[in-house]
N, C-alpha and C positions, 0 to 999 in steps of 0.2 A: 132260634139261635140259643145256646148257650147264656145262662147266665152267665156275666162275667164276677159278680160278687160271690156267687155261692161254694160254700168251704165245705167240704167234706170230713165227717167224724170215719175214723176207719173202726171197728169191731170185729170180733177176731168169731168166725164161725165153725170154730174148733173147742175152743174151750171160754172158758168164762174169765175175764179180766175184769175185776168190781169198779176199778179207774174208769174203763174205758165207758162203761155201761153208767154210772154217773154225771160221766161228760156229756153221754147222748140223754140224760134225762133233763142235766139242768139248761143245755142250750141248744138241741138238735131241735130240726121245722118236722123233719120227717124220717122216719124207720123206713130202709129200703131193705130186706136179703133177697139173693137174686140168686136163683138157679140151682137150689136144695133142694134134695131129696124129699120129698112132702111127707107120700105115702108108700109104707115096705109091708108086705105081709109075715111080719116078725115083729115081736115087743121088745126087741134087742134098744138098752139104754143107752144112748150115747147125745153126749152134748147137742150136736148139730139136730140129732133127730127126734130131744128130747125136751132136754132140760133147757134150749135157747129160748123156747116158747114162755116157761115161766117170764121172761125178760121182757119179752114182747109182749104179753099179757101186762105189766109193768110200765110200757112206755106208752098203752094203747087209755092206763087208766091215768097218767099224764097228758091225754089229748092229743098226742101227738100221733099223727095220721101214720096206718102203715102201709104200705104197699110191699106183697108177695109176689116176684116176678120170676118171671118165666122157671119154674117150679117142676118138678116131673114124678113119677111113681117107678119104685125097679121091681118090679114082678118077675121071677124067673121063667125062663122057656124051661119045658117048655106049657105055652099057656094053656088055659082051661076057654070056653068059652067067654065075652067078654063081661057080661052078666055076672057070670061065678065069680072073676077076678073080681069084679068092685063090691058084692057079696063080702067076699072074701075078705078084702082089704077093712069094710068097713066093720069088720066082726072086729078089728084087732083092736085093744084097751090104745095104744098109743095112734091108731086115726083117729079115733075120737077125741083125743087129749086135745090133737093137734086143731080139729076141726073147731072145737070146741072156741078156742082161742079165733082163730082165721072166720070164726062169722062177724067180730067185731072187724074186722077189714076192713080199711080204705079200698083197697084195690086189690084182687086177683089177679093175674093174670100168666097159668100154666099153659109150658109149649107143648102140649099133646093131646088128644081129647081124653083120654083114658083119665089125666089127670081134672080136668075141665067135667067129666063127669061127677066125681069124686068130690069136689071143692062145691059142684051147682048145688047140692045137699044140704050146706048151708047160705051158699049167694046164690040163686038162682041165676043172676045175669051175668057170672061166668066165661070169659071168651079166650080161647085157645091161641095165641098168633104163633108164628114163626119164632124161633130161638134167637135169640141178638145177637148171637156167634156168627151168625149169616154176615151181618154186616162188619164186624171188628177188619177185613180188610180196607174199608173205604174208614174208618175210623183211622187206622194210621197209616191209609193213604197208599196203599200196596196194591197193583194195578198186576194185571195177567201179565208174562214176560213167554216168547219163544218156547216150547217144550224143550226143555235140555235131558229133563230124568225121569225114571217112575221112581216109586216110592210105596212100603209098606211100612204103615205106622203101627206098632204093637203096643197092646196094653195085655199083660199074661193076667188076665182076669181066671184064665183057663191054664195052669202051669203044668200039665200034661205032656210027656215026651212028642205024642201024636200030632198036638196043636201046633209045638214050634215047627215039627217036621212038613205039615201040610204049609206054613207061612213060606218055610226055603223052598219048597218045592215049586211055588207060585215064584220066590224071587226068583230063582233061575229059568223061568221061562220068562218073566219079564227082561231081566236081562238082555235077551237075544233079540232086544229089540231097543231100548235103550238101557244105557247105566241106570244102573235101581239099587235104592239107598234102605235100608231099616232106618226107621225114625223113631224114636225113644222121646218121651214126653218128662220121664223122671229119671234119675238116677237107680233106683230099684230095679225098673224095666228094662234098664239099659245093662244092669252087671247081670240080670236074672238069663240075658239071652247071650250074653258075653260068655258066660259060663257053658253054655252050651254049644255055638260055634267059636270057639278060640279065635280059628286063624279064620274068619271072617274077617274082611277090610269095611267092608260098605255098610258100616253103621254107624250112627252119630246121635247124642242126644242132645235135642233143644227143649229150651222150656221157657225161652223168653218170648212172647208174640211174635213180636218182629220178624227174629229168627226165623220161627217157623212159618209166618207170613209169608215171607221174604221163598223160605225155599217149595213151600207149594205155590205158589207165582209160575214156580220156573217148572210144574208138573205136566206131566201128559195124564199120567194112569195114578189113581194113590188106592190101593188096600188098603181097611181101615179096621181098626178093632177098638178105634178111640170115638167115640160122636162126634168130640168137638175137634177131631183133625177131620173127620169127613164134610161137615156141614161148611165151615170157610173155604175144605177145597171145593165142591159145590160151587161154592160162589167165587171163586179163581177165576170158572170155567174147567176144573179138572175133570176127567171121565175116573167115577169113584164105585169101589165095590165096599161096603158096611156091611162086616160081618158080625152081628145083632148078639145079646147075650140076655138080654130082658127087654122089658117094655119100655125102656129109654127109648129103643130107637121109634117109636109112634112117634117122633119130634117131626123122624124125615117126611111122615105125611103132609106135614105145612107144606112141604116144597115140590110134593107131588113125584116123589121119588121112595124106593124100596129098602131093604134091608137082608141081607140076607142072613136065616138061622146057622151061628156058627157050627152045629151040628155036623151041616152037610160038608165041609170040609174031611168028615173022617171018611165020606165017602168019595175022596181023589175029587174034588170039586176046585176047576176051574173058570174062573172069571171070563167070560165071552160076552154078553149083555151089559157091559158099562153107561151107566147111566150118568148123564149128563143136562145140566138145565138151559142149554141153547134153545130147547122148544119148548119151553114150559114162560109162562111169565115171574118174573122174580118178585118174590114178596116186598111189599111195598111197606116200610116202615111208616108212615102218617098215622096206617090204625091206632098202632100203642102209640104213639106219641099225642094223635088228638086224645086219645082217652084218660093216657096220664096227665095231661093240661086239665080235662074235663074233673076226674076226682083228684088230684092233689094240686097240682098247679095255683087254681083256680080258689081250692079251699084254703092253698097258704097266703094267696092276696087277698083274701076278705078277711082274714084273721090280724092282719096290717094295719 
């Protein structure tokens, strides 16, 4: 169960606020970030990928216990063998920065093994689970509903005339089997494909959970260019195609389901093989939770 006393410091993993970062030194139990980019085979600076470590590095020599979850690496397709890629990764001045820092760890724990390779380096007992996105439906409570639509969710990771055109070309054959909507995650994504079908009706952007909760509930089919709109519909029960653009998507291996290289869309590539978790068993969340009880839980009440 939930504590019911525990308060949450929020910090911002974008940029540095000295307040916030103060707050969490003089009264926070424990340092959580969850779901960062770990490790990029680039030395490219930037807050999230950089400089938050100094901070953390800072709260870890305050004692205060950190936990790194569910964490991932973006490797571009297309990939090298997987040897070379963690070679690779680990040639770069800022994986070492970061590892550097991540062997004082409380807790590890990256949703892919690519990144569980990478981290074992310096914690060898490393364990890979499932991404917690899986479960955010039963977190607020959002339960499968009738098929009403399909759905392709875009993220123009890839802003190429060819890319938008192989999406519509998908939405109009899903069409002719039910209403199918474009789903827009941000405002950007949403004007960036606005601009390009005008007199398109069936798009909409949501960005609040719920929202989008709520309207993969009501899914049959969802294309996906987003991870975290394929993995919750996944766990809908929706029949989903991920079309992959790095090594993020080694997430879906927790769920025993594939990805596919956006690539092959330039080759008229249509979705026939939807994969769905009716026959697979669904990832049990106890593992992380008995293990976050076992290193933080556990070390915050003995510290009492």
């Amino acid at each position: 169960m939930p504590d019911p006393h525990a308060i949450f410091l929020s910090v911002s993993n974008t940029n540095y606020l000295e307040r916030d970062w103060r707050l969490l030194l003089d009264q926070a139990d424990c340092l959580i970030l969850s779901g960062g980019s770990l490790y990029d085979p680039n030395d490219i600076s930037t807050y999230w990928n950089d400089f938050v470590w100094e901070h953390v590095s800072t709260a870890l020599s305050h004692n205060i216990p950190f936990a790194d979850l569910f964490g991932y690496t973006s490797y571009p397709f297309p990939l090298l063998p997987i040897d070379q890629v963690i070679a690779d990764i680990l040639s770069q001045p800022r994986t070492q920065r970061v590892l550097a820092v991540q062997r004082n760890s409380t807790l590890i724990v990256p949703r892919d093994s690519l990144t569980q390779r990478i981290a074992s380096t310096v914690l060898p007992d490393v364990q890979a689970l499932p991404c917690s996105s899986f479960w955010s439906p039963d977190f607020f409570n959002i339960k499968p509903s009738p098929p009403k639509y399909n759905c392709i969710t875009v993220s123009p990771i890839v802003t190429d005339r060819w890319f938008a055109d192989a999406l519509f070309s998908i939405y109009k054959l899903l069409s002719l089997e039910l209403p199918t909507y474009f789903i827009f995650h941000s405002h950007p994504d949403y004007y960036w494909f606005h601009s390009l079908y005008p007199e398109l009706t069936n798009y909409t952007c949501l960005y609040d959970p719920v929202s989008l909760l709520t309207f993969y509930s009501m899914c049959d089919k969802v294309v996906s260019t987003r991870l975290h709109a394929a993995i919750p519909a996944y766990a809908l029960g929706c029949k989903v195609i991920y079309f992959s653009f790095d090594s993020r998507s080694f997430a879906l291996e927790q769920f025993g389901v594939h990805s596919v290289p956006y690539l092959e869309l330039k080759d008229g590539f249509f979705p026939k093989n939807w994969e769905h978790l009716s026959n697979n068993i669904p990832p049990d969340p106890s593992t992380f939770i008995d293990l976050f009880r076992d290193r933080i839980v556990s070390r915050l009440d003995n510290a009492q």
